[in-house]
C-alpha positions as CSV (number, residue, x, y, z in Angstrom):
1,X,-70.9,198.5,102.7
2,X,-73.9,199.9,100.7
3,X,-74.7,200.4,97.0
4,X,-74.3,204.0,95.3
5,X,-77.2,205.4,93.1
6,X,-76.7,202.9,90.7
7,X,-77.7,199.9,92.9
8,X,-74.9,198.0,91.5
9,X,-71.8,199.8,92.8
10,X,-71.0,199.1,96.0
11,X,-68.1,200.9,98.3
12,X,-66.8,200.1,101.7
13,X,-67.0,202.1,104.8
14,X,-66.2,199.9,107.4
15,X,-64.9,196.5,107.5
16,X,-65.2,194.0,110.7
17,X,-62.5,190.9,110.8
18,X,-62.7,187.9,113.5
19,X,-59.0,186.6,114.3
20,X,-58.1,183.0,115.5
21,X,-58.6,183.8,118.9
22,X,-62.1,185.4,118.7
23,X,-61.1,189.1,118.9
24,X,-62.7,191.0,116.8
25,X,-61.4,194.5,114.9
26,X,-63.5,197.0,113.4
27,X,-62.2,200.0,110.7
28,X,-63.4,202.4,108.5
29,X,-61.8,204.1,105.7
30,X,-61.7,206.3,102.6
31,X,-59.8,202.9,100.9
32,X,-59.4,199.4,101.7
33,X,-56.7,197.3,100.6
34,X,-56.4,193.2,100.7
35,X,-53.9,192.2,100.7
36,X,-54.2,188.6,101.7
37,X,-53.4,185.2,100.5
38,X,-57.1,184.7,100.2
39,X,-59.5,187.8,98.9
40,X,-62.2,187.3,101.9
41,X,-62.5,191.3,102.2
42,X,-62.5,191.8,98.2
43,X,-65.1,189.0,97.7
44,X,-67.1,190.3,100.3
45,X,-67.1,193.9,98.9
46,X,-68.5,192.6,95.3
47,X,-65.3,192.3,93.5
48,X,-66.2,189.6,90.7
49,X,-63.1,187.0,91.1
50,X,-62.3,183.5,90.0
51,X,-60.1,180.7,90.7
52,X,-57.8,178.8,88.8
53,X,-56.4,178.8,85.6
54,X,-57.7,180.5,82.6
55,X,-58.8,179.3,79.3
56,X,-55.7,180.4,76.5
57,X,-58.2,182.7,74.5
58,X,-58.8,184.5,77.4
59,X,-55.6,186.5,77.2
60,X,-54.2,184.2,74.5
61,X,-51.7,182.4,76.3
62,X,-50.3,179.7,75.0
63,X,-49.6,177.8,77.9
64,X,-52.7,177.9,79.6
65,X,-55.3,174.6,79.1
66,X,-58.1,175.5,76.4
67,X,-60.7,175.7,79.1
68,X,-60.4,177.3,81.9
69,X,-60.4,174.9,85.5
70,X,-60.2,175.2,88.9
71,X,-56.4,174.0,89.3
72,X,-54.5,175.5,91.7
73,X,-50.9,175.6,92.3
74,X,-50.5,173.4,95.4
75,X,-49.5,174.6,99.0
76,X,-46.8,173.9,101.2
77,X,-45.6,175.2,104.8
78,X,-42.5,176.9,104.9
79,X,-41.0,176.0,108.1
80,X,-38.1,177.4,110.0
81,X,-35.8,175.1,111.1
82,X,-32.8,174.4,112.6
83,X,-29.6,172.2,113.6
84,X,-28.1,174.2,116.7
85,X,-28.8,172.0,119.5
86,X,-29.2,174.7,122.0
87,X,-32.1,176.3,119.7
88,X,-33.7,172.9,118.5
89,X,-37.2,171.2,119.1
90,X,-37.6,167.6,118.2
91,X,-40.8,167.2,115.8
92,X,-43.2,164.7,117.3
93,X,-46.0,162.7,115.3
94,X,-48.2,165.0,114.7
95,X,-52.5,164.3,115.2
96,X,-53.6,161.3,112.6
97,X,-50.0,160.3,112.0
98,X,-50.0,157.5,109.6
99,X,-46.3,155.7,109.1
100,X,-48.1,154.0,105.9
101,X,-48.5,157.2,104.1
102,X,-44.8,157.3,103.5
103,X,-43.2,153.9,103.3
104,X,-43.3,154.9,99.7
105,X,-40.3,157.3,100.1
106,X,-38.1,154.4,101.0
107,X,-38.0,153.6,97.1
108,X,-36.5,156.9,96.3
109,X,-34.2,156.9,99.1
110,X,-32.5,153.7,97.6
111,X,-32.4,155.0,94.4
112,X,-29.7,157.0,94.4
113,X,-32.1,160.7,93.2
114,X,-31.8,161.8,96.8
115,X,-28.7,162.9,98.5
116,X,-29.4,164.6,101.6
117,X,-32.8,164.9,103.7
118,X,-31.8,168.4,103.6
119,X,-30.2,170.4,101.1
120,X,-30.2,172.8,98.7
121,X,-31.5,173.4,95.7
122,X,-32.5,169.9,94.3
123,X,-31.8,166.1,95.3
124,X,-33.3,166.7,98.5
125,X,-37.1,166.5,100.3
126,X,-36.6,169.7,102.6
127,X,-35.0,172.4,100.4
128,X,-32.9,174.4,103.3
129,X,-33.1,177.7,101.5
130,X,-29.5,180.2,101.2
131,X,-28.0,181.6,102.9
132,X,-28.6,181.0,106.2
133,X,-31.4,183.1,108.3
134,X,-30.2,184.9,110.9
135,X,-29.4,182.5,114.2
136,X,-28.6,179.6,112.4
137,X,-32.2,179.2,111.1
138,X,-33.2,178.1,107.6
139,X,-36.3,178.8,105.5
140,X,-37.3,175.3,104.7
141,X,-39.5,175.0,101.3
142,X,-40.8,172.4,98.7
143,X,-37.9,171.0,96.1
144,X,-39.8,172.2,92.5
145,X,-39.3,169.2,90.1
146,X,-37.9,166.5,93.2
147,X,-39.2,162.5,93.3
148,X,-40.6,163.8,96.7
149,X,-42.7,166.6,97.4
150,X,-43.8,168.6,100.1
151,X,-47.1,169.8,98.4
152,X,-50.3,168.1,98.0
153,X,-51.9,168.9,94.7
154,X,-55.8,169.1,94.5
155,X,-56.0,168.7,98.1
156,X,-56.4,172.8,98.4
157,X,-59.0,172.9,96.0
158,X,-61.4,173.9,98.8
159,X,-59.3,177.1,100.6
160,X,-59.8,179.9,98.1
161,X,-63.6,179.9,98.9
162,X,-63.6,177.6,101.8
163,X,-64.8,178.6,105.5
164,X,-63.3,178.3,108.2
165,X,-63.9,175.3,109.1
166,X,-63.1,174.1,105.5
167,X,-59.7,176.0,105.7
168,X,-58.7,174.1,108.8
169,X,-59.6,170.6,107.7
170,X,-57.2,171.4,105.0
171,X,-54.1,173.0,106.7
172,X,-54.9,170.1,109.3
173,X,-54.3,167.8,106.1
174,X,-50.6,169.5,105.1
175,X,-49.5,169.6,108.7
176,X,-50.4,165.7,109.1
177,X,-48.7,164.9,105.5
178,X,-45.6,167.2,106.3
179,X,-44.7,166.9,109.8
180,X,-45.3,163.3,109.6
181,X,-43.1,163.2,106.5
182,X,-40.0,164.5,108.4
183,X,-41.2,162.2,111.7
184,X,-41.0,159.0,109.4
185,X,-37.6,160.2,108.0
186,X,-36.3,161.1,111.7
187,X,-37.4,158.0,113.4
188,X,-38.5,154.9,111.2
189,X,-36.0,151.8,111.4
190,X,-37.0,151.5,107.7
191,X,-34.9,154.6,106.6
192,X,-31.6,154.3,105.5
193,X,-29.3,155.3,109.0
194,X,-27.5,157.5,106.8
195,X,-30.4,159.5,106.0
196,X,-32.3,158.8,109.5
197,X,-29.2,160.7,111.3
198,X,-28.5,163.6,108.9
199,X,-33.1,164.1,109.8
200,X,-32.6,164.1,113.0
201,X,-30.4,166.8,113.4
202,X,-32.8,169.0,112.3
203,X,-36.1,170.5,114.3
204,X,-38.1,173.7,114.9
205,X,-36.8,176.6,116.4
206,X,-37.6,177.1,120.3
207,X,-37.7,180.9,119.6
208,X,-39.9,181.0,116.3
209,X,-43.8,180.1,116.4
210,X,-43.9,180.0,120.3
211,X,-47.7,180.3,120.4
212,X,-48.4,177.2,117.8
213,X,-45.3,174.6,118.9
214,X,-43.0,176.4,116.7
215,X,-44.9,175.5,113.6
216,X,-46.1,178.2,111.4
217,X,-49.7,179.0,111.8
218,X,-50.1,179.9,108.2
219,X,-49.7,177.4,104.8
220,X,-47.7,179.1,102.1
221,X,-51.2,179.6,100.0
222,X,-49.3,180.5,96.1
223,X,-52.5,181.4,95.2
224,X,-56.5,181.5,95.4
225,X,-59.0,184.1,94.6
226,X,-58.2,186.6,91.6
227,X,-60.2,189.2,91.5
228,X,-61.2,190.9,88.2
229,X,-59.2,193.9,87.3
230,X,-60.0,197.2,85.6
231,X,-58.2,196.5,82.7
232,X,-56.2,194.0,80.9
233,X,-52.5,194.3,80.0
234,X,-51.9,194.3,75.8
235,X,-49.3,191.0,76.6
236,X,-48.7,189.1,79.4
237,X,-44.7,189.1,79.5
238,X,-42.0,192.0,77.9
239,X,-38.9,191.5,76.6
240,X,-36.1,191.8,79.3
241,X,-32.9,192.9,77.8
242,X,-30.0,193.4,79.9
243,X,-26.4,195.9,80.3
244,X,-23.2,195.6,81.3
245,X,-22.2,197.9,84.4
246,X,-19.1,197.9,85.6
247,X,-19.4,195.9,88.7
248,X,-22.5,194.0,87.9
249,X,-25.2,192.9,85.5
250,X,-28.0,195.3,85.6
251,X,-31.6,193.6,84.7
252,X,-33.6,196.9,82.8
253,X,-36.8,197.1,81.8
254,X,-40.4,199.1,82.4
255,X,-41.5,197.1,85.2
256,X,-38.2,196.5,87.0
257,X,-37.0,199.1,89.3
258,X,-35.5,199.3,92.6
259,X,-35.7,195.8,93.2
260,X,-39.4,196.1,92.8
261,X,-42.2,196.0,90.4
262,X,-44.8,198.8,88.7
263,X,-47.3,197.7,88.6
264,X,-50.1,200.1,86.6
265,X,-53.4,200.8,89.1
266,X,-55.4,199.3,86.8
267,X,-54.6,195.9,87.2
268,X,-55.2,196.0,90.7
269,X,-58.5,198.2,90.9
270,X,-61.7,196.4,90.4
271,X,-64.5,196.2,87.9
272,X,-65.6,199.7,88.3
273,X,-68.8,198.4,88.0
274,X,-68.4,196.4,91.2
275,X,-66.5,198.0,93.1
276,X,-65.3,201.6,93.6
277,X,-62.3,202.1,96.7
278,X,-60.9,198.6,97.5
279,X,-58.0,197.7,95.5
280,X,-56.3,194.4,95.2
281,X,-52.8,192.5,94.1
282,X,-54.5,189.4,93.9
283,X,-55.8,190.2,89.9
284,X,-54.4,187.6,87.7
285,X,-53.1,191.0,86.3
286,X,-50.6,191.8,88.8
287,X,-49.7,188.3,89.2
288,X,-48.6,188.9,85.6
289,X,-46.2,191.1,86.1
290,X,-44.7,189.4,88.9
291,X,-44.2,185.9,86.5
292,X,-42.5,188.9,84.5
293,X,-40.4,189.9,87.0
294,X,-39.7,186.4,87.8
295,X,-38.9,184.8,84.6
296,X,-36.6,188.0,84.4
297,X,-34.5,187.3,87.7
298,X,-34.0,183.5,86.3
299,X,-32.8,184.9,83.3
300,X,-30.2,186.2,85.0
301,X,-28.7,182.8,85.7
């Protein structure tokens, strides 16, 4: 990267990454995308970001706190899991198990607010998402709103910026709390039999994840850096009104199409100031229009 005439603008020509394993990859390019959980490439060009949630003036919304913080919404694996025997890994404890980190589920096992280890959508610790994955396989993810949880909140405080080393204290933290979760539940005395047998038919899949013990060798990061966009959208949210078809409900509106969104340039294109060919979804402007999108597909009932 190097600065134009200005001495402020920078633009990328080439871009070197380091993977898990060491390897490195080097590219150049007329235009660089990130499109990553994280931002590294977009903070690293210059892109001004933050992290967090924003003060309500800033784009006066009326949910968000009066001053803006560095809360995060809090991360989760989504692991893939399954009951066919023939397919099925048995979770072990995993490093730094600690059974005294979750005798505390034991109250809300025996009081009646969860059915089933694993269900779907709610009344459940392992939400088995529908329908079914291919194989017999299930996308298991947090239960929003559930007496237990899968995430940890505050504990990712440090990923958006963190290094490496930061980054894997932290997924070392959610794979201890949620793989030891589902170990207590499979194998404690403690737990209800009822609930101790439904667990234990459940495990990884031998054929997913074959390089990390079946376990996914991301978290499910819902968000970090946002970088500063071009512009800013007049309102955060549009009405979404909705026809009758003849065989189904059709959800219409500017942003909606094809089962997709449009999202303008502008609210993924940096600060021209800063930047000047990387572009990024990761603005709190496109993640606008996606709570659009998403309060629109709920609407829908």
């Amino acid at each position: 990267m190097h600065a134009d005439g200005s001495g402020a603008r920078r633009r990328i020509h080439a871009a070197t990454f380091r993977g898990p394993d060491d390897r490195v990859l080097s590219v150049t390019g007329g235009v660089f995308i990130d499109g990553s959980y994280e931002g590294d490439l977009m903070a690293e060009a210059g892109v001004a970001w933050t992290v967090g949630r924003e003060a309500r003036q800033t784009c006066g919304e009326s949910l968000a706190p009066e001053q803006a913080d560095d809360q995060l919404q809090a991360y989760n694996f989504r692991f893939i899991m399954t009951r066919d025997p023939e397919n099925r890994v048995t979770p072990v404890a995993p490093p730094g198990y600690r059974r005294e980190d979750f005798v505390g589920v034991l109250d809300a096992l025996e009081s009646g607010q969860i059915r089933r280890v694993f269900d779907y959508p709610s009344r459940c610790i392992f939400k088995a998402h529908l329908p079914v994955l291919p194989g017999g396989k299930y996308d298991i993810n947090d239960v929003s709103r559930g007496p237990v949880r899968l995430s940890l909140p505050g504990v990712n405080r440090g990923w958006p910026a963190g290094d490496h080393r930061q980054r894997q204290e932290i997924f070392a933290e959610h794979l201890r709390d949620q793989v030891g979760l589902l170990y207590f539940l499979q194998n404690d005395p403690a737990v209800p039999a009822r609930f101790r047998q439904e667990a234990a038919q459940w495990g990884w899949c031998r054929d997913e994840f074959v390089d990390s013990d079946h376990l996914p060798p991301q978290l499910y990061v819902r968000e970090a850096r946002g970088g500063a966009s071009a512009g800013r959208p007049r309102a955060d949210a549009r009405p979404v009104h909705s026809r009758r078809s003849r065989s189904r409900q059709i959800l219409s509106r500017v942003i909606h199409r094809a089962r997709g969104i449009l999202v303008a340039v502008w609210a993924i294109a940096p600060v021209p100031e800063h930047q000047s060919n990387s572009f990024s979804p990761l603005s709190p402007e496109s993640w606008r229009a996606q709570a659009s999108q998403d309060s629109g597909e709920r609407g829908r009932g």
